[in-house]
C-alpha positions in Angstrom: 88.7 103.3 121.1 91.1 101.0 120.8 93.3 99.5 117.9 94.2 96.5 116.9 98.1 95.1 118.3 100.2 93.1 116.2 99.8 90.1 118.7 96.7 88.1 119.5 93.6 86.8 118.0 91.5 90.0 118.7 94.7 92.0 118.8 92.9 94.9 121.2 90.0 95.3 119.4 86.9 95.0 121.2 84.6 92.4 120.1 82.0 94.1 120.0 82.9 96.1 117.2 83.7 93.4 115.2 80.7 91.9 115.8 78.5 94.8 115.1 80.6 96.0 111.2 81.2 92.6 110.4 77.1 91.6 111.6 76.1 94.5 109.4 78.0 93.4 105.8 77.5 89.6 106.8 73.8 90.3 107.2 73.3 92.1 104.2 75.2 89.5 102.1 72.9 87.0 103.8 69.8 88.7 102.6 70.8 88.0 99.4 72.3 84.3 100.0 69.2 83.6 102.1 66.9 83.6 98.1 69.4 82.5 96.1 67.9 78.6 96.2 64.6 80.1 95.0 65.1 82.7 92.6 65.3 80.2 89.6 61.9 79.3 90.6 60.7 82.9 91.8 61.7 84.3 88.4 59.4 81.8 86.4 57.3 82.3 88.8 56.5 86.5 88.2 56.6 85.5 83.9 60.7 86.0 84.0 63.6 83.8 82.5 67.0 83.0 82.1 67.5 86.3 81.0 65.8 88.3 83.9 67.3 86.4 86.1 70.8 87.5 84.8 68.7 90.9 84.5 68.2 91.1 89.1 71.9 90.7 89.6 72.8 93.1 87.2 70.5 96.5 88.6 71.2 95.1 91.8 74.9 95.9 91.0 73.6 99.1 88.8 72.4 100.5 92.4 75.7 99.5 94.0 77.9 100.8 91.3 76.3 104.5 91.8 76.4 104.7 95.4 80.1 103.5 96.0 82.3 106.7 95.5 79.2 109.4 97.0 79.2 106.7 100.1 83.0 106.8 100.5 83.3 110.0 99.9 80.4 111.6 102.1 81.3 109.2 104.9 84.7 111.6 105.0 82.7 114.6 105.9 79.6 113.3 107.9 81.8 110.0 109.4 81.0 106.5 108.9 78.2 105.3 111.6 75.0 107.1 109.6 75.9 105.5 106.2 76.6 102.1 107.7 73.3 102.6 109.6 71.1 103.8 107.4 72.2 101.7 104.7 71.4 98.5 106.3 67.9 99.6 107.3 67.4 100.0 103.9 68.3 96.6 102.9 66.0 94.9 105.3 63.5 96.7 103.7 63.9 96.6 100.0 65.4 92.5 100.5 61.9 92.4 102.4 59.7 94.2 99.9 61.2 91.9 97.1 59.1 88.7 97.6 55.7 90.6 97.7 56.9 91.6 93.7 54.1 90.2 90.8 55.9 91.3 88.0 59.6 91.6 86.4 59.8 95.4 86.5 58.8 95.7 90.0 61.3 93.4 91.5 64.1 94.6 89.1 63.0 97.9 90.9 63.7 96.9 94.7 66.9 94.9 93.6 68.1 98.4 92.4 67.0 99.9 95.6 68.7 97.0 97.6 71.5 97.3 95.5 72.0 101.3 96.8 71.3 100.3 100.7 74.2 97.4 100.3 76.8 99.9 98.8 76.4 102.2 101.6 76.4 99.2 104.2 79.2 97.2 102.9 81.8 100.1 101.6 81.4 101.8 105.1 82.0 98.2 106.9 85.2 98.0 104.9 86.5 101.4 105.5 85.8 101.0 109.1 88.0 97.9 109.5 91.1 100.1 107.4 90.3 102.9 109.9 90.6 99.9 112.8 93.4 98.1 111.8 97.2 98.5 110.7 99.0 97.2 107.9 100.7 94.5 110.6 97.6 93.5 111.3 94.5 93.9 108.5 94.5 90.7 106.8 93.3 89.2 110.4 91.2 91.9 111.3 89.6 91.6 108.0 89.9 87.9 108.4 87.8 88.2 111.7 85.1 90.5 109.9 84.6 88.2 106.9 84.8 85.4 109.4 81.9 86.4 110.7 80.0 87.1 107.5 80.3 83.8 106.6 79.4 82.1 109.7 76.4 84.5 109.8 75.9 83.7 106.3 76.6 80.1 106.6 73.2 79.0 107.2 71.4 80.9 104.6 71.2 79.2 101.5 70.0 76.1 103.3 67.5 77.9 105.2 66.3 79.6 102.3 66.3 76.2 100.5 64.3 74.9 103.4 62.0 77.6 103.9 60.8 77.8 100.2 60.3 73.9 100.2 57.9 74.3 102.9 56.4 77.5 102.8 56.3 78.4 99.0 58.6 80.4 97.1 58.3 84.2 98.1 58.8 83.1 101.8 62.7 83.4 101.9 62.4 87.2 100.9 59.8 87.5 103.8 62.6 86.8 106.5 65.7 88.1 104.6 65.7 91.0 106.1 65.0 90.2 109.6 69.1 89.9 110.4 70.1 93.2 108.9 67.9 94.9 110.8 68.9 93.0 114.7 72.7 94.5 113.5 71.3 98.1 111.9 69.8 98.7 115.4 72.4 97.6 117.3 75.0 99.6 115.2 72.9 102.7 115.9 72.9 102.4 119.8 76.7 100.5 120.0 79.0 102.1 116.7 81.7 104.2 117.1 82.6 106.7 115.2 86.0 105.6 112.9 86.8 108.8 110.6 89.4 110.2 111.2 89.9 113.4 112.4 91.6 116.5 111.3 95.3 116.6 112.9 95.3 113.0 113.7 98.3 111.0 111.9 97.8 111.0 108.1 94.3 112.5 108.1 94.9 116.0 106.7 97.6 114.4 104.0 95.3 114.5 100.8 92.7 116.8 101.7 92.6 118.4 98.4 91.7 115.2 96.8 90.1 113.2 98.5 86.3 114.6 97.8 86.6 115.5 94.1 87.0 113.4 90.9 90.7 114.3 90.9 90.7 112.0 94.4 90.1 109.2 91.9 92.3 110.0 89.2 95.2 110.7 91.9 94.7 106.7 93.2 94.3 105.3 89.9 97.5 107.2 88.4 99.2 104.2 91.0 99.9 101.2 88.9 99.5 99.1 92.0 95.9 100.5 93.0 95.0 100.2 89.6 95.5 96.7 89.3 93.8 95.6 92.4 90.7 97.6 91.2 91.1 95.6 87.7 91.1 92.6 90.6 88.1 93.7 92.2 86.3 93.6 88.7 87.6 90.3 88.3 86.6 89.5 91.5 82.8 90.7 91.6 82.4 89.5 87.4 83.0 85.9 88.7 81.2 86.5 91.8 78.1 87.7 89.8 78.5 86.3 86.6 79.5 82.5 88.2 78.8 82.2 91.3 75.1 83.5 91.8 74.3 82.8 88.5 75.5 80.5 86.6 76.1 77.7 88.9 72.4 78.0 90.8 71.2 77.5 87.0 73.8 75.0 86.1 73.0 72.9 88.8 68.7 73.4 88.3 69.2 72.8 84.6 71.9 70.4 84.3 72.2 68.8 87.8 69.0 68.6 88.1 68.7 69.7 91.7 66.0 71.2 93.8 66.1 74.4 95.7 67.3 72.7 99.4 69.9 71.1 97.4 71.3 74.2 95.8 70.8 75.9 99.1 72.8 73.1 100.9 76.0 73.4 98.2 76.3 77.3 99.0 75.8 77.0 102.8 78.9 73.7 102.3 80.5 76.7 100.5 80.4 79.4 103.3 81.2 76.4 105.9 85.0 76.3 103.9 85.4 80.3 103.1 84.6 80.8 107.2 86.8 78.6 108.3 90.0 79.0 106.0 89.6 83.5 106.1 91.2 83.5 109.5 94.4 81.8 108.7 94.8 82.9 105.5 94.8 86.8 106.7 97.1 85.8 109.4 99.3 84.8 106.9 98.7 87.6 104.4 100.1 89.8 107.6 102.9 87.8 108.3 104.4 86.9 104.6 102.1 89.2 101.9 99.3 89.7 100.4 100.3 88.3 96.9 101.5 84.6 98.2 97.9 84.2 99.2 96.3 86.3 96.0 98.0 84.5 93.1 98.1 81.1 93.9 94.3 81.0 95.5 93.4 82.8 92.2 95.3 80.3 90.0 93.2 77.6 91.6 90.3 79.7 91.3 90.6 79.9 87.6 91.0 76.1 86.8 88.4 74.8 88.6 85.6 77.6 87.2 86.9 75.9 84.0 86.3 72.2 84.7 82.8 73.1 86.1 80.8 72.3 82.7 82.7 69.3 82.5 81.7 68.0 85.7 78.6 66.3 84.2 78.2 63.4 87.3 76.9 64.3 90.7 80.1 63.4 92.3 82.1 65.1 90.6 80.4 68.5 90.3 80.3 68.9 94.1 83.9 67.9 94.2 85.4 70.9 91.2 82.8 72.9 93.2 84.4 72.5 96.6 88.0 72.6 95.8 86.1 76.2 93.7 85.1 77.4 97.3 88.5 76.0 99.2 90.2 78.7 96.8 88.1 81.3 97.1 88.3 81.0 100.8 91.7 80.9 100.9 92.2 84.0 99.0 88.8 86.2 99.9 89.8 88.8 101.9 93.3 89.8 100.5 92.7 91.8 97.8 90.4 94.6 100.2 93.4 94.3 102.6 95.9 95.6 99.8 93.8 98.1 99.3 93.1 98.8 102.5 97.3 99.2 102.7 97.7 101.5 99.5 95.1 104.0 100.9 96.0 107.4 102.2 94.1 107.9 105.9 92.3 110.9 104.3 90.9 108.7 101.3 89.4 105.3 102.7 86.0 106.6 101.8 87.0 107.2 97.9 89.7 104.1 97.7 87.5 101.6 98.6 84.3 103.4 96.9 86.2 103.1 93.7 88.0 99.5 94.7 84.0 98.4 95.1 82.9 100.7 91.8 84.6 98.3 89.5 83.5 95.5 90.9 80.1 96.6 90.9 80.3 97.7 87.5 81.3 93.8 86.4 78.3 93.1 88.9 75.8 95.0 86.3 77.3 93.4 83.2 78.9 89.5 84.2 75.2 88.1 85.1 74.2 89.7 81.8 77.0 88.4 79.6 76.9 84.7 81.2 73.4 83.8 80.9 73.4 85.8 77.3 76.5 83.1 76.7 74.1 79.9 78.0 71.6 81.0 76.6 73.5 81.3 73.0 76.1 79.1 72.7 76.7 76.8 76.1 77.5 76.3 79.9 80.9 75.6 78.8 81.6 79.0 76.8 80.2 81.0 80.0 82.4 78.8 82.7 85.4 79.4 80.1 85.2 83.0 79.2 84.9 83.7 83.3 87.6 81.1 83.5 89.9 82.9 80.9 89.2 86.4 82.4 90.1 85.5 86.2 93.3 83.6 85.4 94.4 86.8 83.1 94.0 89.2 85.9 95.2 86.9 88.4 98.5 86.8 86.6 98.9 90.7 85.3 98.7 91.5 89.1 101.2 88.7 90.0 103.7 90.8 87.8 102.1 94.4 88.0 101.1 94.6 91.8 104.3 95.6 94.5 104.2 94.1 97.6 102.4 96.0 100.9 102.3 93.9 103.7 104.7 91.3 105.3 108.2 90.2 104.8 108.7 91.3 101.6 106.5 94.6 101.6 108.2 97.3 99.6 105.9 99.9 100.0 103.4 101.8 101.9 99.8 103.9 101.6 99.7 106.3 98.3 101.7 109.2 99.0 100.6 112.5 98.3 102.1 114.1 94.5 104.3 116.7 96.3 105.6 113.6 98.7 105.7 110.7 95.8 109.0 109.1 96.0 110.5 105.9 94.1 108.9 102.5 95.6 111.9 101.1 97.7 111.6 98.2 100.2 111.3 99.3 103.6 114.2 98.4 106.1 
């Protein structure tokens, strides 16, 4: 197998296996994109409201936030290809099972079971592109992977949209699991294995951490690690809280917009993230991660605050695209900085606990937005998601060292007996 080179578009790596680990976590996001246009409507629809709604997002992150750290840190005894697999057969069936649901409980039930098939799915995918790439070289590799979700996932909303227009309500769950299953397969027949071995370069470094909670207390003791996880519950709280949520229902309540409609805004929104994620890791490689972190998450923050404001047509889908341009911009750069702090040995639990807090704002930011609309207004729920971004986005500005680039000062987590001052590299 080869890696990645510092030069070229593909840099080495074989298409296919971008294809096949980016397929797999773009096709399990899509399976949830795919019903977001309906599940305003689906919720009424099984005796739900606002409140359940907020409720499926949260146990689907309940199920992620569980798996996340066993995933990571089984996949560094058993290897990567079986959790990956196995974890996107599940989705397709539990995304699947989801529109046949009557009742509240019963769906809450399978979004907790999709929730544990999409940890195991999407934490392996990003482990395998740190085990594929180098630190000259991961923001475009990741670039390339989350690329690929989004064109994958482009579609989706719109055809979700579309298909619960015409067919009725329950359809889009019907088909959401249909693409997860095409890359499941294919993974099975096609996936290498990524771990890496024992003796290979960096492998056998933290071996007497890396599968027991001290692991996790020996990454987090590093202020830089910690505040990219304090990111990554940032990250997924917005995600969760905002994105899923509260703008679906902002723009069904106050937009007064249809299911194709909604549908067509999100797939608008994956057209920009798809094509901006390329460039954007290129240049994360070239000068940093944190020129493209800080001022895409400044941007990020200001427009999630002039959403309830945007009270005309016009100009909610224009705070709502220059929302997307920023997210785009700065989407995959926080997994690559992870992906640069962690150890060879400890992929698995770094990015199990890097995912972990986001999926622990995934349980409660649904929760806590629709609890704010539903209590005080649309404008206290944008704000406090608003006020919480832009605080994290500038701690890590002054907290987080540099790992990639020009400017990088430091490399992966070094082991307690090997720690040494952070000092720029020559």
């Amino acid at each position: 197998m080869r890696l990645p080179s510092k030069r070229g578009i593909m840099g080495g790596l074989r298409l296919e296996l971008v294809v096949i680990t980016g397929g797999l976590i773009a096709s399990a996001h899509a399976s949830m994109m795919i019903i977001t246009p309906v599940m305003p409507e689906f919720i009424n629809l099984i005796g739900g409201g606002v409140f359940a709604l907020g409720l499926t997002f949260s146990v689907y992150g309940v199920g992620r936030f569980i798996t996340n750290i066993p995933a990571g840190v089984i996949s560094e005894k058993v290897g990567r290809k079986w959790i990956i697999t196995i974890g996107g057969l599940g989705v397709a069936l539990f995304a699947t099972l989801g529109g046949f649901a009557e009742d509240v409980p019963t769906f809450l039930t399978l979004r907790f079971l999709s929730g544990v098939a999409s940890s195991m799915t999407i934490v392996m995918a990003n482990v395998v592109a740190a085990d594929l790439s180098t630190v000259e070289n991961r923001g475009r590799v990741l670039g390339l992977m989350h690329g690929l979700q989004l064109v994958v996932g482009t579609g989706s909303p719109a055809l979700g949209g579309l298909i619960g227009e015409v067919f009725g309500t329950r359809a889009p769950f019907y088909v959401s699991g249909i693409f997860v299953l095409t890359f499941a397969l294919w993974g099975i027949v096609r996936l290498p294995e990524t771990r890496p071995q024992p003796g290979s370069e960096g492998a056998g470094e933290h071996i007497r951490h890396r599968n027991s909670p001290r692991g996790a207390l020996f990454l987090l003791r590093d202020m830089s690690f910690f505040i990219v996880c304090v990111s990554g519950f940032s990250t997924f709280f917005l995600r969760g809280g905002m994105a899923t949520t509260l703008i679906p229902q902002f723009a069904y309540d106050v937009m007064e917009l249809g299911p194709g409609a909604i549908g067509l805004l999100f797939t608008v929104s994956s057209l920009m993230h798809g094509i901006l994620i390329y460039p954007a890791g290129a240049l994360s490689d070239k000068y940093g991660r944190k020129i493209i972190i800080v001022p895409a998450g400044l941007l990020t923050g200001l427009t999630v605050a002039a959403l309830p404001f945007s009270d005309t047509l016009p100009a909610f889908i224009t705070v709502f695209v220059f929302l997307h341009i920023a997210q785009g911009w700065g989407g995959q750069a926080p997994i690559a900085y992870v992906a640069d702090l962690a150890p060879a040995g400890m992929r698995g639990m770094a990015i199990g606990l890097y995912r972990t807090f986001g999926d622990a704002a995934g349980m409660i930011g649904p929760v806590v937005s629709t609890s704010l609309v539903a209590g005080v207004s649309y404008h206290a729920a944008f704000g406090f998601n608003a006020v919480l971004w832009t605080v994290t986005i500038v701690v890590f500005a002054y907290l987080a060292v540099e790992t990639a680039g020009k400017h990088r000062k430091r490399g992966p987590i070094a082991a307690p007996q090997e720690a040494q001052p952070e000092r720029a590299q020559p």
